[in-house]
N, C-alpha and C positions, 0 to 999 in steps of 0.2 A: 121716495126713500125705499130700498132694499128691505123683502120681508128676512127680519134675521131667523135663521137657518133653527130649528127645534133641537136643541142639542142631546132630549134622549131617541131621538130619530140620528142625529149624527153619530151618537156612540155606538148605537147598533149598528150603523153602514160602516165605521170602522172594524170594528169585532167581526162581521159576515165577511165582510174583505178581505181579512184576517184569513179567516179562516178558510175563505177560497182561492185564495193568493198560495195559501202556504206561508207567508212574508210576516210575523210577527207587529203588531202593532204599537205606538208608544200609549201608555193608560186609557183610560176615556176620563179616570177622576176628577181629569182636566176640564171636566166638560157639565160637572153638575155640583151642589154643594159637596164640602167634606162631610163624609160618613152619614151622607142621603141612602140609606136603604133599600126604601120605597124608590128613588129613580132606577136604582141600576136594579132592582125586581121587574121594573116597566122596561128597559132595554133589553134583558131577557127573556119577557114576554117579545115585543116583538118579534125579536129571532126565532124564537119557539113557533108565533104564527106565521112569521114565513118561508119555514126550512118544513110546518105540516103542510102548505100550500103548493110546494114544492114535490111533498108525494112523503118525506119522511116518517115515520110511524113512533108511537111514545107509546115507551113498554114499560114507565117505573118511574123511579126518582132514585138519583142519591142526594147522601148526604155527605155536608162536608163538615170541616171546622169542629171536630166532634171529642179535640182534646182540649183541656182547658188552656192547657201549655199556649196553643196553636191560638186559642180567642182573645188569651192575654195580649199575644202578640199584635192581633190585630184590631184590636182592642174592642172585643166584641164580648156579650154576653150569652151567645145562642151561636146556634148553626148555622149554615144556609145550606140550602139544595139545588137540583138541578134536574133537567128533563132525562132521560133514558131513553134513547133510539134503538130501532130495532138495527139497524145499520153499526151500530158500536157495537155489538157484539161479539165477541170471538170464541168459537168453539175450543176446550181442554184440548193444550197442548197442540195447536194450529201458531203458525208460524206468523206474525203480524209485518207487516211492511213498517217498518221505521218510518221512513216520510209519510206514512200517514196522521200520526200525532206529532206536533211539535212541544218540544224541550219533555222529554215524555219521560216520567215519575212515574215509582210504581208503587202500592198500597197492598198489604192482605187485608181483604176482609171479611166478614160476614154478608151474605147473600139471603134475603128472606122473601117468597114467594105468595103471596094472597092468595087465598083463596074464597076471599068472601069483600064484598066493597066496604068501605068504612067512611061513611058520606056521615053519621050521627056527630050533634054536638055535642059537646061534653065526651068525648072519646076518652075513654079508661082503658089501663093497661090487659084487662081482661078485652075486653075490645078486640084490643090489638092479637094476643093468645090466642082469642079463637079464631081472628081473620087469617091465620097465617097457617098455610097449608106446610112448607117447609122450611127448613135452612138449605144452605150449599157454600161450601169455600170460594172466595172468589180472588182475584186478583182485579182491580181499578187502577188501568193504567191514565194516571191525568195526565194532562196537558195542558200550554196557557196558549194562549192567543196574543198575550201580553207580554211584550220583548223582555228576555231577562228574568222573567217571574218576577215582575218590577209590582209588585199589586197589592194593594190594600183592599179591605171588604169589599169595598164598591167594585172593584175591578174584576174580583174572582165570580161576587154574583151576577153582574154584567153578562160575565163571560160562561156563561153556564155552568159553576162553579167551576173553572178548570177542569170540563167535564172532558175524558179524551173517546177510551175504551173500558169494555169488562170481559173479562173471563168467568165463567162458572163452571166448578166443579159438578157432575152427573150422578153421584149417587146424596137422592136427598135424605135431611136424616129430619126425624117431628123434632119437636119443641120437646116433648117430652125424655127424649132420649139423650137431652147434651143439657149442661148448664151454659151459658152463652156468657156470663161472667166471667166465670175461672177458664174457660177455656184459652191455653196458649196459642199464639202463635210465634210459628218461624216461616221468614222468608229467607231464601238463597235462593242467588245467583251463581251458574255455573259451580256449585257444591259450594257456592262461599256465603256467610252469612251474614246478611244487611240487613235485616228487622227481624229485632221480637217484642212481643207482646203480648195482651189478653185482654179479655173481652171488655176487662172493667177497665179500661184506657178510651172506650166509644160510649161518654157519656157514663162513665156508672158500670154501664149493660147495653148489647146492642139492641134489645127490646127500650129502654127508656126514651134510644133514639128514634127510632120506628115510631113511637108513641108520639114526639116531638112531631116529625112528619106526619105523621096521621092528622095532627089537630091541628097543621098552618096549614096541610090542603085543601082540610074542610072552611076554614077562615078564609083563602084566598079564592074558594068555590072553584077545585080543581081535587075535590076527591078525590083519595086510591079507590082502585078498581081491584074487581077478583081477576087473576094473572099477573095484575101489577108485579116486578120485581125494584124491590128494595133493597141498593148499596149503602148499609147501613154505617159506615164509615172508619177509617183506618183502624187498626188493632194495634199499630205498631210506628213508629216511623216513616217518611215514602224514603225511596232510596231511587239513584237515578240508572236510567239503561240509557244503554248504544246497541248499535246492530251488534249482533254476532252474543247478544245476551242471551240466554235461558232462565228463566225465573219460575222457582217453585212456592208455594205456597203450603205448607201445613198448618192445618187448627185441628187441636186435639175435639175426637168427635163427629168429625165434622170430614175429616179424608183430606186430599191433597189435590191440585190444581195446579197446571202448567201456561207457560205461554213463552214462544223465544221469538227472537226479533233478529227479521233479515237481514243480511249485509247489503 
């Protein structure tokens, strides 16, 4: 008899395929229980260990799923997150290749940089205050892997939450100097405006989200580190780009951030 084939080993070999193809794939949900968590956590781990085996580097985490609107939908009570490579990064106002992300969505958010690890249990929001060396505006361009954006929970945390690229703004501001609740944001493209929002759309406050992350990486024994950066999750809507886009980001407090996209 044929050994049957591990299917969170198959869903990963789909998603990597994915993702090296270029070629969009159909779900993996097909491939484990409905709204298994825990598998498509373990199918993102594997890709996570063999895209580091591979030479790539982990700078952070984001966070996804951070409106209620958005958990309702998928009918989740929390967030999920994803790894940060140092390879997704895009320098303010650098030009990004289009076919490098597919179906590619764009996000403003908040950017928060460690400066001290946060490995204790029981992490408290003071915790979090003092580990954070800065904020920065950023722009998270997602992306799926999965044709269509056809994806329920399992599919996006599979898929490293739709994780694509980030952008950060260069001038950092403390914690002390901005409220991260009230602050707005706007997004425009080419001088036109596709998202606003503010801080209290990402959980509350992008610090309650940080906090959230702090205490599922000490549980899954994958601590933030000092330099970690944290894409602490939309502000506003994502809205979608094509080549020949320019996307700005404003949060008040906090400055502005570019990024346009090749034809």
């Amino acid at each position: 008899m044929a050994k049957q084939a591990d299917p969170i080993q198959t869903a990963a070999r789909r998603i990597k395929n994915a993702a090296k193809t270029g070629k969009p794939c159909k779900p993996i949900r097909d491939l484990i229980k409905k709204g298994d968590v825990d598998a498509a956590y373990a199918i993102q781990t594997l890709n996570t260990q063999a895209w580091i085996k591979e030479g790539r580097r982990p700078v952070g985490r984001k966070i996804g799923l951070t409106a209620k609107s958005v958990q309702t939908q998928l009918g989740v009570d929390q967030p999920d997150y994803g790894i940060l490579y140092a390879d997704m990064e895009i320098c303010d106002g650098d030009e990004i290749n289009a076919a490098r992300i597919m179906q590619p969505r764009v996000e403003g958010e908040v950017a928060l940089v460690l400066d001290e690890d946060l490995f204790d249990e029981q992490l408290t929001l003071v915790d979090v205050l003092n580990a954070v060396a800065y904020a920065l505006p950023a722009i998270e361009v997602v992306g799926s892997r999965i044709a269509n954006w056809d994806i329920t929970i399992t599919d996006t945390i599979a898929d490293n939450a739709s994780s694509g690229l980030y952008v950060l703004g260069t001038k950092p501001v403390c914690l002390s100097e901005i409220d991260l609740r009230m602050c707005g944001m706007v997004m425009e493209n080419k001088g036109n405006q596709v998202s606003v929002g503010a801080g209290v759309a990402c959980l509350g406050n992008p610090l309650n989200a940080a906090l959230w992350l702090a205490r599922k990486m000490v549980d899954v024994g994958m601590p933030l580190k000092a330099g970690d950066v944290i894409m602490s999750g939309a502000l506003g809507p994502m809205a979608p780009v094509a080549p020949g886009d320019a996307v700005e980001v404003r949060i008040a407090g906090l400055g502005s951030v570019q990024a346009s996209f090749g034809i």
